[in-house]
Each structure stands twice: as structure tokens, then as C-alpha cells.
C-alpha positions in Angstrom: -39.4 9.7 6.2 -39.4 6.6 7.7 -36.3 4.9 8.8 -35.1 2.0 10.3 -32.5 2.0 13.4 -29.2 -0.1 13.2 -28.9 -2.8 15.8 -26.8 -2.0 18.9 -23.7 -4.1 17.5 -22.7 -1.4 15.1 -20.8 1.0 17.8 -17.3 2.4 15.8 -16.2 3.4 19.0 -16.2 -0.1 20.7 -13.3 -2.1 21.4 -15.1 -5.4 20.9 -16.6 -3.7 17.8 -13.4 -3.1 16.2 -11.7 -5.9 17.3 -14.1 -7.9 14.7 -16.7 -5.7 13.0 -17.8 -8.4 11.1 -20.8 -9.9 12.7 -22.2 -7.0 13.3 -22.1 -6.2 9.6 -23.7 -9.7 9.2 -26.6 -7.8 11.4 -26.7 -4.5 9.0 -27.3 -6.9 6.1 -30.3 -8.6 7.9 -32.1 -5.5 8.5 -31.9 -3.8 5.2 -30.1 -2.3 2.3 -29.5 0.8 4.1 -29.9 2.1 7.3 -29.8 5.8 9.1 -26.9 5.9 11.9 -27.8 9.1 14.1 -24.6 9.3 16.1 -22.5 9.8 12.8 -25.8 11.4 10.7 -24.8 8.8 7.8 -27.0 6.7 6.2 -25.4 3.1 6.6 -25.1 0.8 3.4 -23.8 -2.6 3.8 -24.3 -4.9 0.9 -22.0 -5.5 -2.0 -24.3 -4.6 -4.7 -25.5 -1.5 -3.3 -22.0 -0.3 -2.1 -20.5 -0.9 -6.2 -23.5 0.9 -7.2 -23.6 3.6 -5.7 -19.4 4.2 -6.1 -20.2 4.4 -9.7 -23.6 6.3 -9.1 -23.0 10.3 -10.2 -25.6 11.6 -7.9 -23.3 10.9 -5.6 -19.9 12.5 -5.0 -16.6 12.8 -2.7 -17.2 16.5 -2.3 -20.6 19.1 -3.6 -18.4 22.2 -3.5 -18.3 22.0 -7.3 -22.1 22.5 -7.7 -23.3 23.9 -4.0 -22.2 26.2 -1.2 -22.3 24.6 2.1 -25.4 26.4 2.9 -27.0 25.3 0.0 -26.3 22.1 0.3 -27.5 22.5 4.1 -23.7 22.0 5.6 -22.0 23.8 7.8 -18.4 25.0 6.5 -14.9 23.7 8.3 -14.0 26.3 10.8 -11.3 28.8 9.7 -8.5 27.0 11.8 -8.8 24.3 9.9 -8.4 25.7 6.1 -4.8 24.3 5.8 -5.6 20.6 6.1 -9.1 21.4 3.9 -6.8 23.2 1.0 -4.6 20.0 1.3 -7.2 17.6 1.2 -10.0 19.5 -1.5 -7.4 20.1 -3.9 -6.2 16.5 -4.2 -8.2 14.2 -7.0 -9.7 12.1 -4.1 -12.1 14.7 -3.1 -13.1 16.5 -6.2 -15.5 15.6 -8.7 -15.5 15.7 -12.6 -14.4 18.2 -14.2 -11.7 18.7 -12.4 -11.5 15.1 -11.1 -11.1 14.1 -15.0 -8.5 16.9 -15.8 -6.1 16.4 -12.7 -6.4 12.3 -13.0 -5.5 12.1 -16.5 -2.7 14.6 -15.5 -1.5 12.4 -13.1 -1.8 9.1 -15.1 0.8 10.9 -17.8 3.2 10.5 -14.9 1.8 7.4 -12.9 1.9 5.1 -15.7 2.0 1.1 -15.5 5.4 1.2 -16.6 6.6 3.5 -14.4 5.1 1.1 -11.4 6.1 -1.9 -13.4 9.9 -0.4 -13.3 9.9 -0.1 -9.2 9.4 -4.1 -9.4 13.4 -4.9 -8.5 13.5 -2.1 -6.2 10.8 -3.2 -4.4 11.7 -7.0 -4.3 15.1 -5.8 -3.3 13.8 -3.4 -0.6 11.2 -6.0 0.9 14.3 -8.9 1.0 16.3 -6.4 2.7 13.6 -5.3 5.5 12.7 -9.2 5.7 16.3 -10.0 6.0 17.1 -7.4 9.2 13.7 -8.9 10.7 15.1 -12.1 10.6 18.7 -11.0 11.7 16.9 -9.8 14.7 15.3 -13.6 15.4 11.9 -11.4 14.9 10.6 -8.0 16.3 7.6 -5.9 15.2 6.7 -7.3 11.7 4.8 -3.8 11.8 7.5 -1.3 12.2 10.4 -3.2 10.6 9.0 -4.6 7.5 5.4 -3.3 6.8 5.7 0.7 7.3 9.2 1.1 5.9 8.7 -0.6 2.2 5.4 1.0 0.7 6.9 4.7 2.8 9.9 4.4 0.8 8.5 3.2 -2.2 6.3 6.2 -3.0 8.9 8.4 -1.7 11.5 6.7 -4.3 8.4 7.4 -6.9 8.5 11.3 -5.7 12.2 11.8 -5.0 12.2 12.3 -1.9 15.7 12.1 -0.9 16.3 9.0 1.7 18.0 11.5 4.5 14.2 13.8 4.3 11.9 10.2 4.7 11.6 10.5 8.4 8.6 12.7 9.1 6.5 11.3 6.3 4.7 8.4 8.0 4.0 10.7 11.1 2.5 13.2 8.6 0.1 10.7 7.4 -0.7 9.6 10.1 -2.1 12.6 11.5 -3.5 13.8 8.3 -5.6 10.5 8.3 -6.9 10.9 11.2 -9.5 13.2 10.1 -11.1 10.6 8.4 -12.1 8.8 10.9 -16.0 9.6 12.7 -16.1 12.4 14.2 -12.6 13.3 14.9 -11.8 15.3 18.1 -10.4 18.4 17.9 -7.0 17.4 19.3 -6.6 15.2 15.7 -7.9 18.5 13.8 -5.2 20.3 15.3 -3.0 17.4 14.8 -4.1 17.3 11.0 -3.9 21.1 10.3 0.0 20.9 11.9 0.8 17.8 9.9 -0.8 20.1 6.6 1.2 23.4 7.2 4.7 21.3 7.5 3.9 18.5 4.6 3.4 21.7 1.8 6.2 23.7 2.9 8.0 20.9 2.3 6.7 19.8 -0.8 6.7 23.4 -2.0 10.7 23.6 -1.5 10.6 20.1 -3.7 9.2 21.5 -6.4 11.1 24.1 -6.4 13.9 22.2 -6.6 12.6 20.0 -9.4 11.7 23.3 -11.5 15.2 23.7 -11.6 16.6 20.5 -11.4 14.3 18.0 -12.7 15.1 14.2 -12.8 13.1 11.2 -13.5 11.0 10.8 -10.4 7.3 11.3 -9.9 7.6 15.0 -9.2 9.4 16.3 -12.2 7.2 14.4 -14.1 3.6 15.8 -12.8 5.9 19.3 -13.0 5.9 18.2 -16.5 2.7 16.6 -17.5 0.8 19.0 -20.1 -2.7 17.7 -22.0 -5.1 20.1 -24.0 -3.5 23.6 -22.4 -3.8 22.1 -19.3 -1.0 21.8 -16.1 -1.8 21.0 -12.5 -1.3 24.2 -10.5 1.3 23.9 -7.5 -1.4 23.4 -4.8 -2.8 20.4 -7.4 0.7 19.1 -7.2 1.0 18.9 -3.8 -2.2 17.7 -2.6 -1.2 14.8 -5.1 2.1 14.1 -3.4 0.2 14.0 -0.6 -2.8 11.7 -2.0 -0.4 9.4 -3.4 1.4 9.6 -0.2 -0.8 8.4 2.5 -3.0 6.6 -0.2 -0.1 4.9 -1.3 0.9 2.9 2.0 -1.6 3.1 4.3 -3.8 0.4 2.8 -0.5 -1.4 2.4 0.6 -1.1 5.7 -2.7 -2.0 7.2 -3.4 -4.8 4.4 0.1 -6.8 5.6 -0.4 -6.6 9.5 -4.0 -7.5 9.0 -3.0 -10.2 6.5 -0.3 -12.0 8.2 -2.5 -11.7 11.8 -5.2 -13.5 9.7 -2.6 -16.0 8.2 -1.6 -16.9 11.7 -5.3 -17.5 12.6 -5.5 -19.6 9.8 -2.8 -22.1 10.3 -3.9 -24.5 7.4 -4.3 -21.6 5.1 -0.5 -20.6 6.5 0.4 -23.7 5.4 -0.8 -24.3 1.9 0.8 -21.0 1.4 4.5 -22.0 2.4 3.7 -25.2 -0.2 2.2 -23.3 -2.8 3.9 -20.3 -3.5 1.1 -19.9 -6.6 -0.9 -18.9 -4.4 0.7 -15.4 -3.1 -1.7 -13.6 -5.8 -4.7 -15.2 -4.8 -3.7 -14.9 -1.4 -3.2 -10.9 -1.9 -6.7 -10.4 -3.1 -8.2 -12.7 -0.4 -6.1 -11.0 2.4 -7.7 -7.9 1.3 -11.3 -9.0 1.0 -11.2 -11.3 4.9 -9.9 -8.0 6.7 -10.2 -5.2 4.6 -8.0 -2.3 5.7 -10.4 0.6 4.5 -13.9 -0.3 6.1 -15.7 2.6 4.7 -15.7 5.3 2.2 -18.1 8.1 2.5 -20.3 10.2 -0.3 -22.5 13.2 -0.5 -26.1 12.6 -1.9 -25.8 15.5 -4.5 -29.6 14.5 -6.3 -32.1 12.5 -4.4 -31.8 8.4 -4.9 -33.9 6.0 -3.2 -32.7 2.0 -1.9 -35.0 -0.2 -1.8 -38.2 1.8 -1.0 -36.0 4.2 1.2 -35.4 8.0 0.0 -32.3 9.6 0.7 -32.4 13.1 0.5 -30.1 16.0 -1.1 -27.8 16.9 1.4 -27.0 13.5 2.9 -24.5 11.6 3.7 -24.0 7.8 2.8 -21.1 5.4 4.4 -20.9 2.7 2.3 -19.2 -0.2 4.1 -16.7 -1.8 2.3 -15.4 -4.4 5.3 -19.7 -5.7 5.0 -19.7 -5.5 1.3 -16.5 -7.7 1.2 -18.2 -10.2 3.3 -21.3 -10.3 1.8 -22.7 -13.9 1.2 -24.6 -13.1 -2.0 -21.0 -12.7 -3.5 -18.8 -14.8 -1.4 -18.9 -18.5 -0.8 -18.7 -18.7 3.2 -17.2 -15.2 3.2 -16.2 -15.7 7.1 -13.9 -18.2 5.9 -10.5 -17.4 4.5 -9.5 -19.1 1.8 -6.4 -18.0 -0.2 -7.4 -19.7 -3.4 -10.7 -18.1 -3.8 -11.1 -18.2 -7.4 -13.1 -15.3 -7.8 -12.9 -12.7 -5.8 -14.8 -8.9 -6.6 -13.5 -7.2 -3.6 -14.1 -3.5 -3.1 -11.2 -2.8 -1.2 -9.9 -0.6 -3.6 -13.2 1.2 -4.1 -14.6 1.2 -8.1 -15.8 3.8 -10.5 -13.8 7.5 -11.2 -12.0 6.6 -7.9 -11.0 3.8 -8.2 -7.1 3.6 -6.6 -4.9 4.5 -9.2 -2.0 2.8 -7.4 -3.7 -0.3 -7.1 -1.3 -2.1 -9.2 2.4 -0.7 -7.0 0.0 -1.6 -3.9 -0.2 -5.3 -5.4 3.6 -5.6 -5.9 4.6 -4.3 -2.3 2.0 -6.5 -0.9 3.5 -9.8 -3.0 6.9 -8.9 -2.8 6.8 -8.8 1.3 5.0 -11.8 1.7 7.3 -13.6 -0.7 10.5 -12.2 1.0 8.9 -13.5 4.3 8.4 -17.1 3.1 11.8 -17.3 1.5 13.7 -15.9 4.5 11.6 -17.1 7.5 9.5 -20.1 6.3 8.7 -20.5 10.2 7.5 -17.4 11.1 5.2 -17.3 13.7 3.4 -15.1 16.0 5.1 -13.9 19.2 2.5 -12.1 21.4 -1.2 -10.9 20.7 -1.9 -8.2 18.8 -4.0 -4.5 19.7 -5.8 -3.2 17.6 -5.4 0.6 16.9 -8.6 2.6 18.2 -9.7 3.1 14.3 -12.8 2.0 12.4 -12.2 3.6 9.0 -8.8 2.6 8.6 -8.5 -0.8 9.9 -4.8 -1.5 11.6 -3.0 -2.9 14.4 -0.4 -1.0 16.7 1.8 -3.6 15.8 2.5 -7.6 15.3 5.2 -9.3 16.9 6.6 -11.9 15.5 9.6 -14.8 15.9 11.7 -17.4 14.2 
């Protein structure tokens, strides 16, 4: 099977790489449709048609363990230390595949309905004016730490119930949960992971407990409650959704506002039609998204053979489909290396598409709109106080923080 080589600019381990990944996605487009990556055994797909394909394409799936063993399928199983993080994340609706993809989603959306986002809108606003207001209070600080972590972290933990005095460990829990799914994490992060897994569903498990007996109108009590055709989520299901919905929930909201405003202030005219316009903030969201998308890739097993464009991918493989290239893809975007916050249309895939695509999509939308509007109410002068460092990530795309002044 023939197969052609990815230029030297795709390295995810590079600093100059991750500071802008961009061109060198430009490079991935020019050679191909798809490409085989040996260090990460992946086969490399960066343009937008391909990548929206094949997220709807059911030979392809976030997991095989509903239709293979891992020596079937030619994989080698976790090792044993691992199983708590691998029982956290396999149970959640992320990594399964229909049927029990279908069953534990339309579970879920009983208690994740639009209204239920729709009615966080005034506590978020409210929230996001507070956060801005103790930023500007300051004369500025770490746009990062003070306004972008705490909102969406206490958001979803409003959602679940999760009283206000218990929030602290959450973002650390994520944190080192995610970090498995970056390439090839190091063992030190596995251990970090499997830690972060054995705490997080303890303490979920005492939740639900409490919510059995006690149940109120938060997010928990109502997937405690959610019933359809016989069915309930088993407690495991339950909390590998808290968890889903947890680090799902503001870590492409975290990473979307650092990454937006650093863009913004890169952008100065584009800054600027934004303090005149404030029409623009949803355009803006969207566009924010697509210019530095804060998930670069998403990963899927081949389950059936498919072929790309002459090339056959076999059983058994793995394909990354690149959602930072595909949101910069020419053959969609007009000048997609420029930002432009009133792009009128804009198909991003930066919150992936088909059975997976990110049920809190919409609650993501609101945080995002409700911090930038609190930020160009309360500090219409904002502007950047030292450069930025990027965090040593590919797949999730973040900065270690953005300093900023009045």
C-alpha cells in the first residue's frame, strides 16, 4: 500500500509548530487528501470536505469495542493501571458508538434540553459581568484565570449542582483527564489521568447519592431521573456524563476566548469594528472559532475499509481528522488566513458534525457572547499587556494565559 509522507512542517511536538500550525496545514492540503503520519501511526486528513465526511461516515467510529476485541481489531488493550480513567472515559457518550451512543444521548437530551441552557442565559450574563467587573477592578490581570476559566467551570457545575464551596478541584480534574488526548501521552499524564479518574467518581458517586435522596432541579437529578422505552443510564453512565459534559463543556470555551481575544488583539481593525458594532459579537463567535480553532483534531477508528482519493485505509486504522486545516481550508473559506468577524458564512467544524456533534454547543455560544460582551461594556480599551505562551498542546489548542490592561 502505497503512501505518501507528510512534509517536515507537521511536527505536534514543535514549539514553532504549535505556535501557528497553520501553514503547515496549508502544506498537508497541497500534498493530498490524506496522508500516513508514522510517528503517531494516524493517517492524516486535512481538508474540509473529507474531515465532514468522514465525521458522519459509519465505518468509522470513536471506539470498535462494540463490534471487536482489541486483538481483533489488531490493537493492543490499555494496561491494567490504567482501567479507571478507560471506565471513565468508555462509558461516556463521546466514545461509544450506536446503540448505546443513541440510547445514552437521547437520555441525556431529556435533561439537557434548549430550555434548560436557554434558562442559564441571566446567570451567565450575570456571572461573565461579575468576572469582567473584578478584572477591571484589578486595572487587568490574567484574562485567562480571572474571566475565561471561572465562567464556563461554574456554569456546568451550576447545570450539575455542584455546590459552589466543592468547585475547586474541577478544572484541575480536567485538566489532567484531558491530557490523555493528546499524541502519545507520557506516562507521567496517564498516571496523572488515572488519579484525576479515581477522585472525580468518588465524588460524583457521593452526588448522586445525595440527589437519589434529595433531588432538586439541576442536571444531576434530572439524568437520575430521565427514563425512555425501559431504559435509565446506569450510575457509571451517569458519571462518565458529568464528566463529559464537564471538561467538554469549558474546555473549548476556555481555549476558544484566550485564543479569540489573542487573535482580536492581532487584529486591531477587526478589534475595532467590534467595539462599533456590537452586531457583530455572533459573527464574531463563529469566526473566533473557525481562525484558531481550540480542538485541532478529533480522532476515529477505521471499523470497515474506506478509500480517499485512490488511497485504501485499512480495518484497524486510525484516522486524525484535522479540524484547525479543515477550518482553514480555501475551497470553503474566502482568504481563510484572514480574520474577518463578519464572515457571512461560516461552516466551521469546530464543534465536530454527525452523532457527535457537541450537544452543548448552544450553552458554549452564550458563555462565549456573554464574556465578550461584558468585556466591551466594562473595558472598551482593553488591551494586551505582555505576550502570550502557548501551552505545550496540539489537540487542545490553549494558552498558559493572557495578560491584559486598561
Amino acid at each position: 500500500m502505497a503512501a505518501t509522507k507528510t512534509p517536515p512542517t507537521f511536527d505536534p511536538w514543535d514549539q514553532a509548530f504549535l505556535a501557528n500550525p497553520y501553514p503547515a496545514y496549508a502544506d498537508l492540503r497541497a500534498q493530498g487528501r490524506v496522508q500516513y503520519y508514522e510517528p503517531t501511526n494516524q493517517w492524516l486528513v486535512p481538508h474540509h470536505a473529507d474531515v465532514s465526511a468522514l465525521l458522519r461516515d459509519r465505518r468509522l467510529g470513536r471506539t470498535y469495542q462494540h463490534r471487536f476485541t482489541h486483538e481483533d481489531f489488531g490493537r493492543t488493550a490499555p494496561p491494567a493501571e490504567h482501567e479507571p480513567f478507560h471506565v471513565l472515559n468508555d462509558h461516556g457518550m463521546l466514545d461509544l458508538e450506536p446503540p448505546d451512543h443513541t440510547r445514552i444521548r437521547r437520555l441525556v437530551s431529556k435533561a439537557f434540553t434548549p430550555r434548560t441552557v436557554e434558562r442559564l442565559r441571566p446567570y451567565v450574563d450575570r456571572l461573565a459581568s461579575e468576572l469582567v467587573g473584578e478584572l477591571v477592578a484589578a486595572g487587568g490581570g490574567d484574562l485567562l484565570t480571572v474571566v475565561a476559566e471561572p465562567l464556563p467551570v461554574a456554569v456546568i457545575a451550576e447545570m450539575l449542582g455542584i455546590p459552589e464551596s466543592e468547585r475547586a478541584q474541577l478544572r484541575p480534574w480536567s485538566a489532567d483527564i484531558c491530557g490523555m488526548y493528546e499524541l502519545n501521552p507520557s506516562e507521567e499524564t496517564a498516571e496523572r489521568a488515572v488519579r484525576a479518574s479515581v477522585e472525580f467518581t468518588e465524588f460524583l458517586r457521593e452526588l448522586i447519592a445525595v440527589r437519589r435522596k434529595e433531588p432538586g432541579d439541576d442536571l444531576v437529578s434530572g439524568l437520575i431521573a430521565a427514563y425512555d422505552e425501559g431504559d435509565r443510564l446506569s450510575e457509571q453512565e451517569m458519571i462518565s456524563t458529568c464528566v463529559l459534559l464537564l471538561n467538554a463543556g469549558h474546555e473549548a470555551t476556555v481555549n476558544a476566548t484566550v485564543n479569540g481575544w489573542w487573535a482580536l488583539f492581532r487584529n486591531p481593525d477587526q478589534l475595532a469594528a467590534l467595539r462599533a458594532d456590537r452586531g457583530l459579537v455572533g459573527t464574531a463567535v463563529e469566526e473566533l472559532m473557525r481562525y484558531d480553532t481550540p480542538l485541532q483534531l478529533f480522532e476515529r477508528w477505521v471499523l470497515d475499509e474506506i478509500e480517499v482519493d485512490g488511497t485504501v485505509i485499512p480495518r484497524g486504522s486510525e484516522v486524525a481528522l484535522l479540524f484547525g486545516s479543515a477550518n482553514h481550508d480555501p475551497a470553503v473559506f474566502a482568504e481563510p488566513e484572514v480574520l474577518d468577524l463578519s464572515r457571512p458564512e461560516n461552516p466551521h467544524i469546530s464543534f465536530s458534525a454527525g452523532i457527535h456533534y457537541c450537544i452543548g454547543a448552544p450553552l458554549a455560544r452564550i458563555e462565549l457572547a456573554a464574556s465578550m460582551g461584558a468585556l466591551l461594556d466594562q473595558a472598551p480599551a482593553l488591551r494586551l499587556a505582555a505576550e502570550p505562551e502557548r501551552k505545550p498542546n496540539f489537540v487542545i489548542r490553549g494558552l498558559e494565559g493572557l495578560l491584559v490592561e486598561m
